[in-house]
PyMOL CGO cylinders between C-alpha atoms (Angstrom):
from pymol import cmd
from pymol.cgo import CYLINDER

trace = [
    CYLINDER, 40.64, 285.08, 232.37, 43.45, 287.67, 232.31, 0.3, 1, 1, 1, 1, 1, 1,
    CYLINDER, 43.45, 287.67, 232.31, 45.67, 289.15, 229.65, 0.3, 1, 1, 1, 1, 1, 1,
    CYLINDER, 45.67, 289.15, 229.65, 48.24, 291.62, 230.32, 0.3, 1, 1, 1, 1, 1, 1,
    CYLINDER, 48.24, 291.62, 230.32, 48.04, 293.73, 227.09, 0.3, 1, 1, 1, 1, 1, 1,
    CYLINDER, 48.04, 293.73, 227.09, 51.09, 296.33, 226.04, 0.3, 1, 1, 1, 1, 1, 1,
    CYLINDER, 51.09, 296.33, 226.04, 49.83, 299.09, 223.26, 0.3, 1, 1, 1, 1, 1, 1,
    CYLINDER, 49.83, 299.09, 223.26, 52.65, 300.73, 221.75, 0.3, 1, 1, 1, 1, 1, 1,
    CYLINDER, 52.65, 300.73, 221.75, 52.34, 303.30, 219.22, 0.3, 1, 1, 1, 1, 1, 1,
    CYLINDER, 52.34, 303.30, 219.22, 55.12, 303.51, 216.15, 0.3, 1, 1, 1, 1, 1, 1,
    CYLINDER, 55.12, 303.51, 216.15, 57.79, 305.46, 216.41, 0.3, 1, 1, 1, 1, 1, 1,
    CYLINDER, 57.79, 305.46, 216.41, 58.22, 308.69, 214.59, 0.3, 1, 1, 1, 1, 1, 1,
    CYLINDER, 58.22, 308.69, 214.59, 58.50, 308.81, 211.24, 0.3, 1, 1, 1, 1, 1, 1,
    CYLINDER, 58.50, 308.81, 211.24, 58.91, 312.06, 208.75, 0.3, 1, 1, 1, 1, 1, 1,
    CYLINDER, 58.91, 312.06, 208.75, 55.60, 312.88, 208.62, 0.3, 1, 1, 1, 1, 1, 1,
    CYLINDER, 55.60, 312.88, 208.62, 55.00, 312.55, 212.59, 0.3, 1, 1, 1, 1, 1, 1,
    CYLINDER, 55.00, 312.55, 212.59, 58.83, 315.03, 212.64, 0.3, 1, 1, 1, 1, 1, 1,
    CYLINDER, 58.83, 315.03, 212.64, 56.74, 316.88, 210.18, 0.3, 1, 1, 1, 1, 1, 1,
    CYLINDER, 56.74, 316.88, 210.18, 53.30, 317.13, 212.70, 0.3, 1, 1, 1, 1, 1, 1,
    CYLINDER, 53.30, 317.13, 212.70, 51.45, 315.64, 209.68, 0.3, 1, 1, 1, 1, 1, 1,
    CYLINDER, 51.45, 315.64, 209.68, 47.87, 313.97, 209.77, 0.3, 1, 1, 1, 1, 1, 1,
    CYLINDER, 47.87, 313.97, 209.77, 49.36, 310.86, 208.67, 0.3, 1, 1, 1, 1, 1, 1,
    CYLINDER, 49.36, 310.86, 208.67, 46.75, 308.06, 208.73, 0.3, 1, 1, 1, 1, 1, 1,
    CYLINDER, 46.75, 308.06, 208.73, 45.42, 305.02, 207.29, 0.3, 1, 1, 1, 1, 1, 1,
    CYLINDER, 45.42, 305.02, 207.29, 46.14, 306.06, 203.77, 0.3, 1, 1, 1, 1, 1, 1,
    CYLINDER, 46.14, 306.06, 203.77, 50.18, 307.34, 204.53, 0.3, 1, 1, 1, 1, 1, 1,
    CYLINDER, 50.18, 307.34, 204.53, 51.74, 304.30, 204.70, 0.3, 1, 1, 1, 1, 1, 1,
    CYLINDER, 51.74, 304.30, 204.70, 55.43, 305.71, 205.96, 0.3, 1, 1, 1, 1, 1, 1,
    CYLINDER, 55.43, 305.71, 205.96, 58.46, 303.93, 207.48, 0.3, 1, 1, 1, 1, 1, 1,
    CYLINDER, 58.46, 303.93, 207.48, 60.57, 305.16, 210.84, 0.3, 1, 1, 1, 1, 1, 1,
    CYLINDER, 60.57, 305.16, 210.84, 62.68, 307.85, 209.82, 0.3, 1, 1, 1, 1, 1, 1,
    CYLINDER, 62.68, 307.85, 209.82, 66.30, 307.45, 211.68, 0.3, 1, 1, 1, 1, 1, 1,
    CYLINDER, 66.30, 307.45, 211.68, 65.23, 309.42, 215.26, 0.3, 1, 1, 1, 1, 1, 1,
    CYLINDER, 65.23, 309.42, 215.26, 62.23, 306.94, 215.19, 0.3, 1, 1, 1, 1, 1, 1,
    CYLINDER, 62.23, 306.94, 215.19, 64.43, 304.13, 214.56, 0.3, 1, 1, 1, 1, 1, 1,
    CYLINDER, 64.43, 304.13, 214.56, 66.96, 305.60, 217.21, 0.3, 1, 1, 1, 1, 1, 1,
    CYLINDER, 66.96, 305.60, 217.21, 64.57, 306.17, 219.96, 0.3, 1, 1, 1, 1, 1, 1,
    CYLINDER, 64.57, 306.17, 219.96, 63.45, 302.95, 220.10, 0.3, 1, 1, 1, 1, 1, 1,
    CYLINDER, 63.45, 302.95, 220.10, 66.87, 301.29, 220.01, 0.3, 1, 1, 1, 1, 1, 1,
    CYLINDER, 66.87, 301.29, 220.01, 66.68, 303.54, 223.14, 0.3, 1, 1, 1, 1, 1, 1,
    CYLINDER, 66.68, 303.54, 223.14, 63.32, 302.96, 224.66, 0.3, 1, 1, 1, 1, 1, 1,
    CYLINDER, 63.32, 302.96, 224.66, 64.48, 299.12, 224.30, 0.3, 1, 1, 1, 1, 1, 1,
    CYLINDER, 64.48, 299.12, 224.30, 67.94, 299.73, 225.68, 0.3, 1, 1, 1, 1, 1, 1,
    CYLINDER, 67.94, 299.73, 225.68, 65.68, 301.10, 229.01, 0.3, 1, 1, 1, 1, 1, 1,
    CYLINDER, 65.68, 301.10, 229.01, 63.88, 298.25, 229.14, 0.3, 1, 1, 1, 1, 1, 1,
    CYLINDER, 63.88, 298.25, 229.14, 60.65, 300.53, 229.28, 0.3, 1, 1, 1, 1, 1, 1,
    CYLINDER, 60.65, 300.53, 229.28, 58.68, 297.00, 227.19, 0.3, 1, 1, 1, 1, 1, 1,
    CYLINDER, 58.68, 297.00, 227.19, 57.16, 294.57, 228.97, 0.3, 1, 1, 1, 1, 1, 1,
    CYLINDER, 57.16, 294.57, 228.97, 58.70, 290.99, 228.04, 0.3, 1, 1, 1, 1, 1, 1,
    CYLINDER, 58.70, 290.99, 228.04, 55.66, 289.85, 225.60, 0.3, 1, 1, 1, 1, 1, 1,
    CYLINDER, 55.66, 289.85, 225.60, 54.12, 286.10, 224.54, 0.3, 1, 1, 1, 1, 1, 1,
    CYLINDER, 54.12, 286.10, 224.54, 53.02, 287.49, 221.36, 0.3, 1, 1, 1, 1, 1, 1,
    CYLINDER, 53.02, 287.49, 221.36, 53.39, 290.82, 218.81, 0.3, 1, 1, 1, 1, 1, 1,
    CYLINDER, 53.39, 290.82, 218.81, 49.95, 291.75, 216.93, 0.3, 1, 1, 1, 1, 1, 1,
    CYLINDER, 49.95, 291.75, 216.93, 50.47, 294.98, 214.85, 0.3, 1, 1, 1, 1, 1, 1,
    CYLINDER, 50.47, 294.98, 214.85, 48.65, 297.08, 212.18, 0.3, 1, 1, 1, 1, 1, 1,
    CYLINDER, 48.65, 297.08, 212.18, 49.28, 296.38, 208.79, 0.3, 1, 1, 1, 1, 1, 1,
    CYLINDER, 49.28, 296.38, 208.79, 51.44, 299.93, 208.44, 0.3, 1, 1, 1, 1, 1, 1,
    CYLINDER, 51.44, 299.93, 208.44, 54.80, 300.05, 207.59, 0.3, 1, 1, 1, 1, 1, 1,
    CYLINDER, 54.80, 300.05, 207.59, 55.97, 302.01, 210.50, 0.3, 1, 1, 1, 1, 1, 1,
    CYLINDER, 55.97, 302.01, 210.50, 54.20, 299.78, 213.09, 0.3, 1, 1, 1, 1, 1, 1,
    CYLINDER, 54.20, 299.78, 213.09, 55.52, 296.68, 211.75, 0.3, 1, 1, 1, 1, 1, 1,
    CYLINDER, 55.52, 296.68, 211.75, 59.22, 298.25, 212.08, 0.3, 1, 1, 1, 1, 1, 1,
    CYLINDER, 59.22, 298.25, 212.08, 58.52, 299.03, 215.17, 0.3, 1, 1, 1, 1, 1, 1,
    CYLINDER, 58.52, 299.03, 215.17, 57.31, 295.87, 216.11, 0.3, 1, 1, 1, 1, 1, 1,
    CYLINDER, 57.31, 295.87, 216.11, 60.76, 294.23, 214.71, 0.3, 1, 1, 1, 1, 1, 1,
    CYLINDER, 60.76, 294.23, 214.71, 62.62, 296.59, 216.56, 0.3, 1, 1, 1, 1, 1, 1,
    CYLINDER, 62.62, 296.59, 216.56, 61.11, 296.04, 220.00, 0.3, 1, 1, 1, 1, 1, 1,
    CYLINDER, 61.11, 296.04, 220.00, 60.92, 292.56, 220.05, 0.3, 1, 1, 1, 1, 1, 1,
    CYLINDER, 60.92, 292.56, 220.05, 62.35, 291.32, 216.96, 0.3, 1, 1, 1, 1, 1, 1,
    CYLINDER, 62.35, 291.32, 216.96, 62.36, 287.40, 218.22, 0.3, 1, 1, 1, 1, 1, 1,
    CYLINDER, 62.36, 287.40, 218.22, 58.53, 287.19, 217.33, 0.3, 1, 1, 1, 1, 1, 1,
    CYLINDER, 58.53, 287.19, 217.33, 56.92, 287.80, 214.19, 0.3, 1, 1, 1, 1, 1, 1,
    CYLINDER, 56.92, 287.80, 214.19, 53.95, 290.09, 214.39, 0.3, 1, 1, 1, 1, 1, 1,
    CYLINDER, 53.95, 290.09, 214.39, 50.33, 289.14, 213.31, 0.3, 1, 1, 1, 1, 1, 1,
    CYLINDER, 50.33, 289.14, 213.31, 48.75, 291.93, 211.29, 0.3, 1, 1, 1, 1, 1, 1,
    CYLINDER, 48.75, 291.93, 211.29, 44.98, 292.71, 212.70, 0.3, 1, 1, 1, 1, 1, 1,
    CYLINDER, 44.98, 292.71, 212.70, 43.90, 294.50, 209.38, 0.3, 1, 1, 1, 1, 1, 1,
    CYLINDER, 43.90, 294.50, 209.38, 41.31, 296.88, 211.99, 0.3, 1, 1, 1, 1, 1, 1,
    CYLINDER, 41.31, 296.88, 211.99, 44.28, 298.49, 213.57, 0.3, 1, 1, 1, 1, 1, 1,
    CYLINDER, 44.28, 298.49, 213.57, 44.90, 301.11, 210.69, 0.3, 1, 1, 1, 1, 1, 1,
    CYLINDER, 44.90, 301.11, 210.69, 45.18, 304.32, 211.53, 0.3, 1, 1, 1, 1, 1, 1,
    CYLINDER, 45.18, 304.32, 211.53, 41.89, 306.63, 210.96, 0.3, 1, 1, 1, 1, 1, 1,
    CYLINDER, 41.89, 306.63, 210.96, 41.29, 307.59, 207.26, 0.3, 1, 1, 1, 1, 1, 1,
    CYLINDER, 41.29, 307.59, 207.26, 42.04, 311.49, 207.80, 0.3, 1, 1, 1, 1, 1, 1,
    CYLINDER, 42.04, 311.49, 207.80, 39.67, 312.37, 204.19, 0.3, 1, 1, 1, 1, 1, 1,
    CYLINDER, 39.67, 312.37, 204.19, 41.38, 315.44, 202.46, 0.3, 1, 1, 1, 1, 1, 1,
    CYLINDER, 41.38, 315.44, 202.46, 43.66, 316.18, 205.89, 0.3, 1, 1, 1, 1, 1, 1,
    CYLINDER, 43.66, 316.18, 205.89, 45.85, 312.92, 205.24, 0.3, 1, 1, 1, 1, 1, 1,
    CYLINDER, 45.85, 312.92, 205.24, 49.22, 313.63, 205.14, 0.3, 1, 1, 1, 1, 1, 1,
    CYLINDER, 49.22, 313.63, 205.14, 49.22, 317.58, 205.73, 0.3, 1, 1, 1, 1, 1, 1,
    CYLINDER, 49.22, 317.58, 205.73, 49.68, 319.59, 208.24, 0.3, 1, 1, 1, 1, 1, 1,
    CYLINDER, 49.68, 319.59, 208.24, 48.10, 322.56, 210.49, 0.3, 1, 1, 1, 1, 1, 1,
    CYLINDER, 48.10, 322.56, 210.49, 50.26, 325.08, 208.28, 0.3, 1, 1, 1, 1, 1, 1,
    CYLINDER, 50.26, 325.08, 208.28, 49.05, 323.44, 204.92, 0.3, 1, 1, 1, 1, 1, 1,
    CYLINDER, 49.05, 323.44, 204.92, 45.14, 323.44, 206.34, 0.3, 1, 1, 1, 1, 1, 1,
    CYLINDER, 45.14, 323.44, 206.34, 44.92, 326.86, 208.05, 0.3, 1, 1, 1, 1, 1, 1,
    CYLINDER, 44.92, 326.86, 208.05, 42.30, 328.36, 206.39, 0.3, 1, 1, 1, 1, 1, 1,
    CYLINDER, 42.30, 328.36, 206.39, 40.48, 325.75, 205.30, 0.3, 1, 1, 1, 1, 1, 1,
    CYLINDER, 40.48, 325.75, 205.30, 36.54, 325.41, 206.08, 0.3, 1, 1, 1, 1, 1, 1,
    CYLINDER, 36.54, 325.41, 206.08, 36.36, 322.14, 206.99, 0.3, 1, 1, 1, 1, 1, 1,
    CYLINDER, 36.36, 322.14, 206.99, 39.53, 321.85, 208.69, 0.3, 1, 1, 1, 1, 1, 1,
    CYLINDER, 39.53, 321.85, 208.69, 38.57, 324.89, 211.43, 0.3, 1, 1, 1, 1, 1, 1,
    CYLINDER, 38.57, 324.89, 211.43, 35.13, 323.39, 211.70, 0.3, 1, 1, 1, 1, 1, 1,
    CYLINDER, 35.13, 323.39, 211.70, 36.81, 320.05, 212.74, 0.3, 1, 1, 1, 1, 1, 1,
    CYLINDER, 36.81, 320.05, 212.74, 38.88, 321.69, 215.41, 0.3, 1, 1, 1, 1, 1, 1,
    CYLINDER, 38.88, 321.69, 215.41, 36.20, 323.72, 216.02, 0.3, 1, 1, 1, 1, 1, 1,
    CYLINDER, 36.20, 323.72, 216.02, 34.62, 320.13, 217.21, 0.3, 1, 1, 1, 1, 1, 1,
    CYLINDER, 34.62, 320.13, 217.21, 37.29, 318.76, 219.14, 0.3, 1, 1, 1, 1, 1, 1,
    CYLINDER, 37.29, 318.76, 219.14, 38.09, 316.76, 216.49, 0.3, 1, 1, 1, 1, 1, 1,
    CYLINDER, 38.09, 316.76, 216.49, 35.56, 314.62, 216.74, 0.3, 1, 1, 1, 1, 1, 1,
    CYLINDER, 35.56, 314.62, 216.74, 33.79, 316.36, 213.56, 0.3, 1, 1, 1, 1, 1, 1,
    CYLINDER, 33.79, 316.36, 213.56, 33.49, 314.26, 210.35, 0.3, 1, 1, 1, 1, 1, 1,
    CYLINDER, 33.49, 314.26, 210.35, 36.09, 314.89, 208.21, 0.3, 1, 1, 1, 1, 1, 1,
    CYLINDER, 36.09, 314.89, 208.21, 35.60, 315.25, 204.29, 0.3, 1, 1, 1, 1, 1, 1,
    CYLINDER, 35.60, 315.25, 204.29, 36.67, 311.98, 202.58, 0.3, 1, 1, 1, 1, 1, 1,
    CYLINDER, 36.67, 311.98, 202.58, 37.39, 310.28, 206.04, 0.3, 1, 1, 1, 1, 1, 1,
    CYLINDER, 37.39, 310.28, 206.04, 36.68, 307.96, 208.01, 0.3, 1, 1, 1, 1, 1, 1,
    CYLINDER, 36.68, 307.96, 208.01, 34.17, 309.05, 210.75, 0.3, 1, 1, 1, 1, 1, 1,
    CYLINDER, 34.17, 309.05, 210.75, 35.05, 308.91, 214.26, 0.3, 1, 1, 1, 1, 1, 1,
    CYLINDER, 35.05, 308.91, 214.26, 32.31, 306.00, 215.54, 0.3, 1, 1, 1, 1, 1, 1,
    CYLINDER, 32.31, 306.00, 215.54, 33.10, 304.34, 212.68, 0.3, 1, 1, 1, 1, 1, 1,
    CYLINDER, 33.10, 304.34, 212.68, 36.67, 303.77, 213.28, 0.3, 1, 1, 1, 1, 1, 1,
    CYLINDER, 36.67, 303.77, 213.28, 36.69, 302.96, 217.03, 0.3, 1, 1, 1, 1, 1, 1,
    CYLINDER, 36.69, 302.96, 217.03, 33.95, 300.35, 215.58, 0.3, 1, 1, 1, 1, 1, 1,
    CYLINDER, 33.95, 300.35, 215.58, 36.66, 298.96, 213.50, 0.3, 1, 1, 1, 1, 1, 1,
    CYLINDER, 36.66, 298.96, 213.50, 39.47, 299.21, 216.22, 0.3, 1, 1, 1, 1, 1, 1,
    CYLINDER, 39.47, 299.21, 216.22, 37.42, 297.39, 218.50, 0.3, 1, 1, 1, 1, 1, 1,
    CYLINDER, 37.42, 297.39, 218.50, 36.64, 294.73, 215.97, 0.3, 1, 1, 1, 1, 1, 1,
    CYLINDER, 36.64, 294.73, 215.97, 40.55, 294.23, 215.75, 0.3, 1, 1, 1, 1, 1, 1,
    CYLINDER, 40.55, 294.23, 215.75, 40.99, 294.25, 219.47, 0.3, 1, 1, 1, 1, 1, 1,
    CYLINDER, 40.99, 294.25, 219.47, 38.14, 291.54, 219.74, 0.3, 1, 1, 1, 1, 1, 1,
    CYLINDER, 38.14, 291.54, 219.74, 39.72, 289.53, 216.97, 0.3, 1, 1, 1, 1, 1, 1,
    CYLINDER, 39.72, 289.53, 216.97, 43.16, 289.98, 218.60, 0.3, 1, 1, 1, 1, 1, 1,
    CYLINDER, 43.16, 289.98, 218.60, 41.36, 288.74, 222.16, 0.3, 1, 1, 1, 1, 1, 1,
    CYLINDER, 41.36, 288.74, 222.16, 39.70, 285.58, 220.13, 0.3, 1, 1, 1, 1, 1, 1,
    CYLINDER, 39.70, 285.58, 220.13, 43.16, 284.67, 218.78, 0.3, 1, 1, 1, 1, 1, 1,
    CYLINDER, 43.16, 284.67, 218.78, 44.80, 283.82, 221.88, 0.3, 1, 1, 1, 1, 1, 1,
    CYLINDER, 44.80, 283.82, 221.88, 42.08, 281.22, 222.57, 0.3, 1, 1, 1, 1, 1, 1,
    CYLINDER, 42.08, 281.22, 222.57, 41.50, 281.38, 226.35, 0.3, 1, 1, 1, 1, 1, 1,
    CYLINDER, 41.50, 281.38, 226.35, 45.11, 281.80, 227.14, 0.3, 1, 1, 1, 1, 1, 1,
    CYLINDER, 45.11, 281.80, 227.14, 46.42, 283.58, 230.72, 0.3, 1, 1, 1, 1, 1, 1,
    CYLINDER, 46.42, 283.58, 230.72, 49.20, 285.65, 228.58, 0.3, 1, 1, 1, 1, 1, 1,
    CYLINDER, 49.20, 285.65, 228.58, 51.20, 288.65, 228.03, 0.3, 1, 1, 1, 1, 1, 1,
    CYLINDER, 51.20, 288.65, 228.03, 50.72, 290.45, 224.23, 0.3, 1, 1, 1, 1, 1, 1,
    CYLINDER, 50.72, 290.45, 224.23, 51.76, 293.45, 222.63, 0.3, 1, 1, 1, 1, 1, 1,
    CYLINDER, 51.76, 293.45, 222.63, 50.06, 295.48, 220.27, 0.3, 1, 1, 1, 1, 1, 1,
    CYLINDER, 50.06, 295.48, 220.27, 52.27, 298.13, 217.67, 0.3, 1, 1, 1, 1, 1, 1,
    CYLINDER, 52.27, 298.13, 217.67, 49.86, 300.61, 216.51, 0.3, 1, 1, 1, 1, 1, 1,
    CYLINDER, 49.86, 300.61, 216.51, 49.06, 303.78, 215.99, 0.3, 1, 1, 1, 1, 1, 1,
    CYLINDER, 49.06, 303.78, 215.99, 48.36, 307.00, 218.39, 0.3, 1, 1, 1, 1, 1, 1,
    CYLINDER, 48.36, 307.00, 218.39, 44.45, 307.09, 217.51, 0.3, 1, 1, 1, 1, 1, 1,
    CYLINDER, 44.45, 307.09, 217.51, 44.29, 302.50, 217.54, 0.3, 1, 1, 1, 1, 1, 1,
    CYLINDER, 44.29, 302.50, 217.54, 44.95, 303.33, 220.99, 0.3, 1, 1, 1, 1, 1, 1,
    CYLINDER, 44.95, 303.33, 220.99, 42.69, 306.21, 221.75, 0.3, 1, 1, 1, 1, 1, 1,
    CYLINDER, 42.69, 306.21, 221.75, 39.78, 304.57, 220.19, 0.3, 1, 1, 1, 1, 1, 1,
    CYLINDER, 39.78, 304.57, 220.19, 40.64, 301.40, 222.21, 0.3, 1, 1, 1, 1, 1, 1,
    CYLINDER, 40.64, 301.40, 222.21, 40.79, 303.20, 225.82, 0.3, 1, 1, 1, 1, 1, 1,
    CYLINDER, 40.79, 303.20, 225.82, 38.32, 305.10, 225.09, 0.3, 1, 1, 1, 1, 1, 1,
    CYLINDER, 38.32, 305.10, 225.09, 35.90, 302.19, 223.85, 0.3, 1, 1, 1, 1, 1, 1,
    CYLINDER, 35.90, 302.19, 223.85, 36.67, 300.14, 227.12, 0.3, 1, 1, 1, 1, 1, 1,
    CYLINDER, 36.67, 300.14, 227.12, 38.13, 302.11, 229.86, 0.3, 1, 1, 1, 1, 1, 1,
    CYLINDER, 38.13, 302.11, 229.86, 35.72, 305.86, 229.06, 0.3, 1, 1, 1, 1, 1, 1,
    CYLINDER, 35.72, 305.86, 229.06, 36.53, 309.19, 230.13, 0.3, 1, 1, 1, 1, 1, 1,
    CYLINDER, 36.53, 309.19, 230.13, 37.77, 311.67, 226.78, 0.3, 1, 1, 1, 1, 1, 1,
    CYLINDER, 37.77, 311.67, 226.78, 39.03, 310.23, 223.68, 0.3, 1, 1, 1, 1, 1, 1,
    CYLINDER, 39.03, 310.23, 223.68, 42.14, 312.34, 223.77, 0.3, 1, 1, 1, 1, 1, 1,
    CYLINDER, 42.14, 312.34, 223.77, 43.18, 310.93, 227.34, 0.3, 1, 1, 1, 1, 1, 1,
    CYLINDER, 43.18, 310.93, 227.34, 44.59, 308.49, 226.28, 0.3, 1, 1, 1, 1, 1, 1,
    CYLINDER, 44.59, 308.49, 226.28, 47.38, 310.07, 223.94, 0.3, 1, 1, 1, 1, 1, 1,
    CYLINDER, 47.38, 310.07, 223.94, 50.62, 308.76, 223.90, 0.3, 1, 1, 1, 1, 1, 1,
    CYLINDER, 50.62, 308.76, 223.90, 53.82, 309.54, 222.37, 0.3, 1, 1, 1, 1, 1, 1,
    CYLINDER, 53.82, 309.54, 222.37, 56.22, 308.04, 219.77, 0.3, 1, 1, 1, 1, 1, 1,
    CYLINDER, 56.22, 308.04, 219.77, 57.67, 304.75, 221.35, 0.3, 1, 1, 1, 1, 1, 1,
    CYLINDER, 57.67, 304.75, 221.35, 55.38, 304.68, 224.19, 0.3, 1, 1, 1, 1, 1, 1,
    CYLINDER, 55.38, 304.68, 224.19, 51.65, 303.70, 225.08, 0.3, 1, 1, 1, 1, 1, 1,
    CYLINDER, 51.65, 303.70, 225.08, 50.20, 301.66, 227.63, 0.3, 1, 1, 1, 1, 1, 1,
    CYLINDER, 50.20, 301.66, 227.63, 49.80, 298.61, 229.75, 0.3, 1, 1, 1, 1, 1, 1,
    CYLINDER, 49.80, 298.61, 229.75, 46.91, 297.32, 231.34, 0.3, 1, 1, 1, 1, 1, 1,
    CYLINDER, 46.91, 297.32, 231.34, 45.28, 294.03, 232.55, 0.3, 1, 1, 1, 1, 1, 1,
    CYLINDER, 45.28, 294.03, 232.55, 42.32, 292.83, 230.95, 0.3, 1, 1, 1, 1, 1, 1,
    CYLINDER, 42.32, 292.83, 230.95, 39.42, 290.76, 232.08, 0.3, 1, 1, 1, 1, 1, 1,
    CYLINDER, 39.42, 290.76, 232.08, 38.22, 288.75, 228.83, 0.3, 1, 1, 1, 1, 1, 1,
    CYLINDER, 38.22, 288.75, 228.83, 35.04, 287.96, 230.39, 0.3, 1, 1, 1, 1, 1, 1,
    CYLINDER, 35.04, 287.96, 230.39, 33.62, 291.26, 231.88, 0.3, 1, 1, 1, 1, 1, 1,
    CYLINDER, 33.62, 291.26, 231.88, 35.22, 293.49, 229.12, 0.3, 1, 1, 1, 1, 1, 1,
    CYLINDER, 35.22, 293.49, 229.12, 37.49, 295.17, 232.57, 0.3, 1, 1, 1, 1, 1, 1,
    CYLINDER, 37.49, 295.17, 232.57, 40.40, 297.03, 232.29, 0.3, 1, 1, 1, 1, 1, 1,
    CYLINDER, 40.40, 297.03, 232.29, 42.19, 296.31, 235.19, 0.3, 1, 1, 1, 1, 1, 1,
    CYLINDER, 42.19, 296.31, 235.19, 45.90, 298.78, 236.14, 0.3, 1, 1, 1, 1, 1, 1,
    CYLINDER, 45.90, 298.78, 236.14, 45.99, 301.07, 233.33, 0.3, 1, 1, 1, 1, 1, 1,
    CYLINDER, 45.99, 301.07, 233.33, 49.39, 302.54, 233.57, 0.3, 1, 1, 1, 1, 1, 1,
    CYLINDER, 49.39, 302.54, 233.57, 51.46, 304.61, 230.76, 0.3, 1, 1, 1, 1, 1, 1,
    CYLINDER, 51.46, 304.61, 230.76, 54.84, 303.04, 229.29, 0.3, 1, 1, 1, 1, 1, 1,
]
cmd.load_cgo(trace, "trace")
């Protein structure tokens, strides 16, 4: 079987404006560009029409869910939080220059485990769980869905199914990816940016 799947990340919100770690713990709303550029985005028709709207339980994907394609209700898929960012959540590269663990995480690509975090195997674990769970919920169905997440959901995602480097697959504010999936083999099929 098929699915076309759509993978948008949130728009911006103060913290993103802000080039914050914001993750699973920062639970933030759009801010009014975010907010704006999707009225935009939508007024573009850069979307895929969609069957159904899964989203992370975040504030800011939810909105941007409802904005986008406010005639369905999304269904939360707890996994689809953002990474746990340990003592980096919610500051920035001017707030952690300096700091030991911070340069040794760079220093690793960012694939380093971060103090208090989540680590990174760990969380594309739990992505992928949600993205399986999201797969079983549409019960054998040839269908379009959308997915409003966050930057690093759909990292961990690509990464997990299509290879290549984790940090290919990053996508702005808005925007993220469409790609047809074969439920059987585990395929992706047309990857192609929004």
């Amino acid at each position: 079987m098929t699915v076309t799947i759509q993978l948008i990340r949130h728009g911006k919100t103060k913290g993103n404006l802000e080039k914050r770690f914001a993750g699973g713990r920062t639970d933030d709303s759009l801010c009014t560009q975010g907010k704006e550029e999707l009225n935009s985005f939508v007024s573009e028709n850069i979307y895929l029409n969609t069957d159904e709207v899964f989203s992370s339980p975040m504030n800011r994907c939810l909105e941007t869910a409802e904005i986008i394609f406010p005639e369905h209700k999304a269904r939360i898929i707890e996994e689809f939080r953002e990474l746990d960012f340990g003592i980096f959540e919610n500051k920035n590269h001017q707030e952690l220059n300096g700091n030991q663990d911070y340069q040794k995480w760079l220093d690793s690509g960012g694939k380093g485990n971060i103090p208090g975090g989540e680590k990174m195997d760990d969380f594309a674990n739990r992505t992928m769980a949600g993205f399986n769970k999201m797969i079983s919920s549409i019960e054998g169905k040839e269908t379009k869905i959308t997915a409003a997440v966050h930057g690093g959901t759909i990292m961990a995602i690509l990464f997990s199914l299509n290879g290549g480097n984790f940090y290919d697959y990053f996508c702005k504010n808005g925007r993220g990816y469409v790609f047809e999936f074969l439920t059987e083999d585990k395929k992706i099929l047309n990857l192609r940016k929004l």
